[in-house]
DODREN-207225 format. One record per residue: residue number from 0; residue in one letter; x, y, z of N, C-alpha, C, CB in turn. Coordinates in Angstrom, 1 decimal. Last residue first. Glycine has a CB too. Layout:
! residues N
     k   r      n.x      n.y      n.z     ca.x     ca.y     ca.z      c.x      c.y      c.z     cb.x     cb.y     cb.z
   NUM   A        X        Y        Z        X        Y        Z        X        Y        Z        X        Y        Z
...
This chain:
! residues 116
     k   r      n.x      n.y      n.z     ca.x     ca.y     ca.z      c.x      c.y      c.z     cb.x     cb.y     cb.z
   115   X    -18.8     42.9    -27.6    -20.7     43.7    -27.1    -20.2     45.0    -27.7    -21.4     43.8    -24.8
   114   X    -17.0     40.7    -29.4    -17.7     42.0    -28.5    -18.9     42.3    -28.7    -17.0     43.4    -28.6
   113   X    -17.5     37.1    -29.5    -17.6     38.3    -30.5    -17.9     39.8    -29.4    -19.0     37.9    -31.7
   112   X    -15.6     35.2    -27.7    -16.8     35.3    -28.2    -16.7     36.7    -29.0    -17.8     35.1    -27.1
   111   X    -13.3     34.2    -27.6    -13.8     33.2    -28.4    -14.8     34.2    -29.1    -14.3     31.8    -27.6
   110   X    -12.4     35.4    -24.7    -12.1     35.4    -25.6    -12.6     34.9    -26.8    -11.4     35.2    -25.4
   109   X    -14.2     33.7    -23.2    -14.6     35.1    -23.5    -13.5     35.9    -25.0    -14.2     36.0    -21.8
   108   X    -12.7     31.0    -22.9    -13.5     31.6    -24.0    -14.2     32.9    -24.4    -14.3     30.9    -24.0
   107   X     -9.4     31.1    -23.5    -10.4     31.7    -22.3    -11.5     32.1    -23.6     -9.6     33.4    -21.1
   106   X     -7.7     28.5    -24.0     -7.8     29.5    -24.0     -8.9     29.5    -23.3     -7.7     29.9    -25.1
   105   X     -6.3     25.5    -26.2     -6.8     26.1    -24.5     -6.8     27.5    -24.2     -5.9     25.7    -23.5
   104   X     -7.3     26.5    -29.9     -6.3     25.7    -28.5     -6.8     26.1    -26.9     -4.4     26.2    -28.4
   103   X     -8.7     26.1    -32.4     -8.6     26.8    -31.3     -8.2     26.3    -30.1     -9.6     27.3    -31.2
   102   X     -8.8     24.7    -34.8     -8.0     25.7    -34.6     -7.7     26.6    -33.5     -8.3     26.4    -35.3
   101   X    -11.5     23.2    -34.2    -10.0     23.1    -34.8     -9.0     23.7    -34.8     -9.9     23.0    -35.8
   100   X    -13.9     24.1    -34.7    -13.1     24.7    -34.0    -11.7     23.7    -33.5    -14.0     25.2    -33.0
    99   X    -15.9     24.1    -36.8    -15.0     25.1    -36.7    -13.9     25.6    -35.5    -15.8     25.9    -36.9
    98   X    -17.4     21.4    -37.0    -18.2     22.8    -36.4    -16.9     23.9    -36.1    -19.2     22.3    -34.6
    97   X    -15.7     19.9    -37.7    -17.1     20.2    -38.7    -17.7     21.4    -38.0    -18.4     18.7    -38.8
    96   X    -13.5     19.1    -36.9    -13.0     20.4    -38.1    -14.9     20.5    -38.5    -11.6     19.7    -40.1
    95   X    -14.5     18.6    -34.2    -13.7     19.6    -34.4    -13.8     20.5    -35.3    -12.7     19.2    -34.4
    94   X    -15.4     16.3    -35.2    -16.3     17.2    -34.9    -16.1     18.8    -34.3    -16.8     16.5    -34.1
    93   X    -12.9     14.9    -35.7    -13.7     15.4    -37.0    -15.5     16.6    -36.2    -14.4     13.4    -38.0
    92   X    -11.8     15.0    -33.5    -10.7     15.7    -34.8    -12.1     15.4    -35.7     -8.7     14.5    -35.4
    91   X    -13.5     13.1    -32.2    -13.5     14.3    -31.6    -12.8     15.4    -32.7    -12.8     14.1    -30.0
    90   X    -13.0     10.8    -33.8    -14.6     11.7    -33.4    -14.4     13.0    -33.0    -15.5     11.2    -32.0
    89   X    -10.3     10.3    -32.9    -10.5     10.9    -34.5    -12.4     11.3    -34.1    -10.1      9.1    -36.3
    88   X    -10.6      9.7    -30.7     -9.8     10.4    -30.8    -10.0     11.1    -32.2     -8.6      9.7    -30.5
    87   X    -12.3      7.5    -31.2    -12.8      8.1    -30.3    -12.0      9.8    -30.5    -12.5      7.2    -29.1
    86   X    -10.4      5.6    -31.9    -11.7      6.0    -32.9    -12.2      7.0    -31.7    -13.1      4.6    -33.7
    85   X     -8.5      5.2    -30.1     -7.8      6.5    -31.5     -9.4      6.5    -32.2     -6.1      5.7    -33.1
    84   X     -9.8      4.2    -28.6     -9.3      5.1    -28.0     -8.8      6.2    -29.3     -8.2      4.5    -27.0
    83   X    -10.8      1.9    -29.5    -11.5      2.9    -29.2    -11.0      3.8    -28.8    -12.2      2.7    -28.5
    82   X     -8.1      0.3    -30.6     -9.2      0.4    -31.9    -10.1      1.8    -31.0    -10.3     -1.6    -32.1
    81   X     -7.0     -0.3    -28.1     -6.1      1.0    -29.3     -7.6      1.7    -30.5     -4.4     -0.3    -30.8
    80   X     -8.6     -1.8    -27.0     -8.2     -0.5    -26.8     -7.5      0.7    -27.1     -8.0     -0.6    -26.1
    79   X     -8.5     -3.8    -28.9    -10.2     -2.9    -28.8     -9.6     -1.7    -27.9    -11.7     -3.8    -27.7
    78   X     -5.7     -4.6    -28.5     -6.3     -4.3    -30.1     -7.7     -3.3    -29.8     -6.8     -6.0    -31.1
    77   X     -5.9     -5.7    -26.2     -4.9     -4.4    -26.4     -5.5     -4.0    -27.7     -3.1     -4.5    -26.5
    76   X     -7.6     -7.4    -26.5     -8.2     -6.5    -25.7     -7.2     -5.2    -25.4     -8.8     -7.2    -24.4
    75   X     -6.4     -9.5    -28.1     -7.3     -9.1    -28.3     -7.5     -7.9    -27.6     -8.1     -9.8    -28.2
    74   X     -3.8    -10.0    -26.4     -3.6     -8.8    -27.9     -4.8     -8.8    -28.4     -2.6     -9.2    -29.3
    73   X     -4.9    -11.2    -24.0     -4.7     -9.8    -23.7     -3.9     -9.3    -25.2     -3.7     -9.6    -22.2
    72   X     -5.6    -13.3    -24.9     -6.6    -12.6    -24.7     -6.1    -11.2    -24.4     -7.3    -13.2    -23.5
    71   X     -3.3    -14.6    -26.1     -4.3    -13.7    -26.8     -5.2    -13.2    -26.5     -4.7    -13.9    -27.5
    70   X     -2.4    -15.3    -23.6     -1.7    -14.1    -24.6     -3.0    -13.2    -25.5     -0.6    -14.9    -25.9
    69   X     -4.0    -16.9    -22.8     -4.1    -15.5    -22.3     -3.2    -14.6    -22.7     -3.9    -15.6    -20.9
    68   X     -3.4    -18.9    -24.5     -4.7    -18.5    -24.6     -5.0    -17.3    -23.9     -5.5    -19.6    -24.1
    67   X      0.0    -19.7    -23.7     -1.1    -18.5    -25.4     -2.4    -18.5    -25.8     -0.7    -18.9    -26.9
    66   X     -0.8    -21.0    -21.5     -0.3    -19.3    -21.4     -0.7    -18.6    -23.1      2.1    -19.2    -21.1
    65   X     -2.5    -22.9    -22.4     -2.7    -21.6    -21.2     -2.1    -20.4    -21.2     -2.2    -22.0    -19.8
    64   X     -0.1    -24.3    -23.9     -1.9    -23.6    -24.8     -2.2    -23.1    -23.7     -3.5    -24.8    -25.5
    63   X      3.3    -23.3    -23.5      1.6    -24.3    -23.3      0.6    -23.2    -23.5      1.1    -25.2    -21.5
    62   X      4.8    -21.5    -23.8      4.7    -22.9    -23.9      3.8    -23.5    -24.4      4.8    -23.3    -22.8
    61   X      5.7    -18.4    -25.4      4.8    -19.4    -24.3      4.7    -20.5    -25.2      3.3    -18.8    -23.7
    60   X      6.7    -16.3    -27.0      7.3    -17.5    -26.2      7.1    -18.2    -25.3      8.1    -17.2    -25.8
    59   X      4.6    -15.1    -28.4      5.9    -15.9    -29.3      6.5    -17.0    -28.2      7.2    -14.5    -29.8
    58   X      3.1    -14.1    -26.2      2.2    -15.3    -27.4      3.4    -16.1    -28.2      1.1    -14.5    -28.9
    57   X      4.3    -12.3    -25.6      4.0    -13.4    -24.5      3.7    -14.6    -25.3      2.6    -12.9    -23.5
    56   X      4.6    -10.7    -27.7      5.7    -10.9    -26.8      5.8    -12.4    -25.9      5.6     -9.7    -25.9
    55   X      2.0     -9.8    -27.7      2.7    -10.5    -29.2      3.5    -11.3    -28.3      3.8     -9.5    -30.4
    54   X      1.8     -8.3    -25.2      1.0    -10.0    -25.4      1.6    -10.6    -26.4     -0.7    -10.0    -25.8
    53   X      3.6     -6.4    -25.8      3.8     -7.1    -24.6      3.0     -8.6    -24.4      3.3     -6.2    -23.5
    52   X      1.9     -4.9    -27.8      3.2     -5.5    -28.0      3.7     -6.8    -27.1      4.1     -4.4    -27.8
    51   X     -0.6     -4.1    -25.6     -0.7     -5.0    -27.0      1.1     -6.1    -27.6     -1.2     -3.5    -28.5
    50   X      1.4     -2.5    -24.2      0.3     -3.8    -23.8      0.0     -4.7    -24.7     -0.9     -3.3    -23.5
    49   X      1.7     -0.8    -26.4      2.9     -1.5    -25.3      2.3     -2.8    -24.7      3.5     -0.4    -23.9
    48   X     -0.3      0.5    -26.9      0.5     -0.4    -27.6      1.7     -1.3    -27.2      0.8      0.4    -28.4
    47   X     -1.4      1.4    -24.3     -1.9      0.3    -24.9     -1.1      0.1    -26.3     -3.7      0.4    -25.1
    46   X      0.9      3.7    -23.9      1.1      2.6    -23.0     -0.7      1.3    -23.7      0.9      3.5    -20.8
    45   X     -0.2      5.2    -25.9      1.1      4.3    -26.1      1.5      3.5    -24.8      2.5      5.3    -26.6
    44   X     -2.3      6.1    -24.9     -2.4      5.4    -26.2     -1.4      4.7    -26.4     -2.5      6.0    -27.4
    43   X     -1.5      7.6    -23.0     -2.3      6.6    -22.4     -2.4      5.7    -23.8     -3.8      7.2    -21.8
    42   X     -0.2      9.8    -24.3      0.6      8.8    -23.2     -0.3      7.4    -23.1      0.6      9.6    -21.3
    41   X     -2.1     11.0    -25.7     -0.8     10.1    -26.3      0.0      9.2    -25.7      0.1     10.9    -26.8
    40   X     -3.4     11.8    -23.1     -4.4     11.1    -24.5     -2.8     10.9    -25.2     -5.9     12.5    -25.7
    39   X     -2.1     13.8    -21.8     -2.5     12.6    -21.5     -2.7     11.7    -22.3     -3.2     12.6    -20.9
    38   X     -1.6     16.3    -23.3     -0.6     15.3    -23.5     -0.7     14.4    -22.5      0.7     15.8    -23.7
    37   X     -4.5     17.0    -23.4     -4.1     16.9    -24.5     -2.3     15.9    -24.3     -4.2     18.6    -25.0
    36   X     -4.8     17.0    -20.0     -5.6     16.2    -21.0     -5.3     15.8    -22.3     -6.5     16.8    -21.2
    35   X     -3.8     19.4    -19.8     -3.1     18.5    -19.0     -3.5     17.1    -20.3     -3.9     18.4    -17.0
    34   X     -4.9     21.4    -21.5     -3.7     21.0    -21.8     -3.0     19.9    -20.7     -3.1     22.3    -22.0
    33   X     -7.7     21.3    -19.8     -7.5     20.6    -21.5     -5.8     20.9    -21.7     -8.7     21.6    -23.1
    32   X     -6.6     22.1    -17.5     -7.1     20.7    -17.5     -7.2     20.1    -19.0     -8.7     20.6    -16.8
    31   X     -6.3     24.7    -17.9     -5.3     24.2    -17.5     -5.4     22.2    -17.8     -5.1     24.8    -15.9
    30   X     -8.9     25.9    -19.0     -7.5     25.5    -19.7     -6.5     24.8    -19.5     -6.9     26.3    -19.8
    29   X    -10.6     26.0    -17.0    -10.8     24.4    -18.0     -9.2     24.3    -18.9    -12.5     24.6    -19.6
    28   X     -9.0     27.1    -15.2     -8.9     26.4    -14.7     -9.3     25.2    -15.5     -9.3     26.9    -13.7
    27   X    -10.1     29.8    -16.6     -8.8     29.2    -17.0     -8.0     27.8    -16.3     -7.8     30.2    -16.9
    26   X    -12.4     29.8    -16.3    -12.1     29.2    -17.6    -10.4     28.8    -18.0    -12.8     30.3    -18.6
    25   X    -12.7     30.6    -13.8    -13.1     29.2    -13.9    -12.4     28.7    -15.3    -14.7     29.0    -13.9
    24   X     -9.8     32.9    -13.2    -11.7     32.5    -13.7    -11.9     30.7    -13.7    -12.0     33.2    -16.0
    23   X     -7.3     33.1    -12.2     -8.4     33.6    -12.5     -9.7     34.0    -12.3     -8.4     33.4    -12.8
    22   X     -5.0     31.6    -11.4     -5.7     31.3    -12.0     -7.1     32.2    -11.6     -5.5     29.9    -11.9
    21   X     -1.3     31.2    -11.2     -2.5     31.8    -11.1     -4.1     31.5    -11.9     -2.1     33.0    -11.3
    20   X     -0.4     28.0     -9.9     -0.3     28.8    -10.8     -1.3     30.0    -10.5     -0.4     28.1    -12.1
    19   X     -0.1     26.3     -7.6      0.2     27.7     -7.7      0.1     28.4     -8.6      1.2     28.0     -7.6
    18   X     -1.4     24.3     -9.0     -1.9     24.7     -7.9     -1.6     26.3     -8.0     -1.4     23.8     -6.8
    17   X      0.7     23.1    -10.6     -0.4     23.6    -11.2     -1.1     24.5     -9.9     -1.4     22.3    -11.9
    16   X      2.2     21.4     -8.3      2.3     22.6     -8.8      1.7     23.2     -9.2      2.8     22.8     -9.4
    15   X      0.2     19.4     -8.2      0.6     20.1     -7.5      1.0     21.3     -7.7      1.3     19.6     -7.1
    14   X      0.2     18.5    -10.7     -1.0     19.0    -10.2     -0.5     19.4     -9.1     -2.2     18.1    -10.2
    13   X      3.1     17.0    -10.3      2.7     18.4    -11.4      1.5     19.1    -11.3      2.5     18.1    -12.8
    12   X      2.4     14.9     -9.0      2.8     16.3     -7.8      3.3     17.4     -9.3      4.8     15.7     -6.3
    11   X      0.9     12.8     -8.8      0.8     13.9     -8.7      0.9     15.3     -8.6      0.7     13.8     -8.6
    10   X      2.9     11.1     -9.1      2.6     11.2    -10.3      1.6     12.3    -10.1      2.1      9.9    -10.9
     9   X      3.8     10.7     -6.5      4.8     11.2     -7.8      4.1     11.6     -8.9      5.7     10.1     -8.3
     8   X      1.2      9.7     -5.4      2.0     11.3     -4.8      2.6     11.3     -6.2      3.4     11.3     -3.1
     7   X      1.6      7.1     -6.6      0.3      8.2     -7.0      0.7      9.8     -6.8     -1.4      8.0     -5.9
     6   X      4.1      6.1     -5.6      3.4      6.4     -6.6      2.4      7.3     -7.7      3.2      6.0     -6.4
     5   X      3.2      5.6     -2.7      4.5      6.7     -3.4      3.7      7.1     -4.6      6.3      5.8     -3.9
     4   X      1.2      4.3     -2.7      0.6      6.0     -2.1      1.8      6.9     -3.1      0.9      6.4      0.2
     3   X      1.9      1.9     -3.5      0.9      2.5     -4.1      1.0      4.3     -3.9     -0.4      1.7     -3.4
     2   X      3.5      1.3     -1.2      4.2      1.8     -2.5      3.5      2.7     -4.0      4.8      0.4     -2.9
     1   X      2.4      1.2      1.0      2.7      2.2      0.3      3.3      2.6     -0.5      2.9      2.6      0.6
     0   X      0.8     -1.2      0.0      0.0      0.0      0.0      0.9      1.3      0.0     -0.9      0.0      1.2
């Protein structure tokens, strides 16, 4: 358990920082979270190809029909998680370029909007 606690602390402690930053408005508090978010989504995709790789891996050098029945269970279910995570990833890059906002990175939407 505590190696668990290390762990999670380490992996939190850029939201930590984030903490101090200044922050505003609420909106810049969505900014901070969609650029946390934006280089989460590549991390998390390449740790399921690694997973996937890791079953090939398991499937080439196992023995017995047990261990390459759970190989392939786990390059089936690295395959549906690559398969939903980049189709999911391309939904969001096409509903992006269809309603025009593609082009617009983490920011303050007051900005966005047109003056009074």
């Amino acid at each position: 358990m505590k190696k668990l606690l290390i762990a999670v602390s380490t992996f939190a402690m850029p939201f930590v920082a984030m903490a101090q930053a200044k922050v505003n408005s609420i909106w810049d508090l969505f900014a901070m979270a969609s650029a946390v978010l934006n280089k989460l989504v590549p991390f998390i995709i390449s740790l399921a190809v690694v997973y996937f790789i890791w079953g090939v891996f398991r499937y080439a050098v196992a023995g017995d029909e047990e261990k390459k029945k759970e190989a392939k269970t786990q390059i089936i279910w690295g395959i549906v998680g690559i398969f939903v995570m980049v189709s999911v990833w391309g939904l969001v890059n096409i509903l992006q370029g269809t309603f025009g906002t593609a082009g617009i990175q983490s920011g303050r939407v007051d900005q966005l909007l047109p003056p009074f």
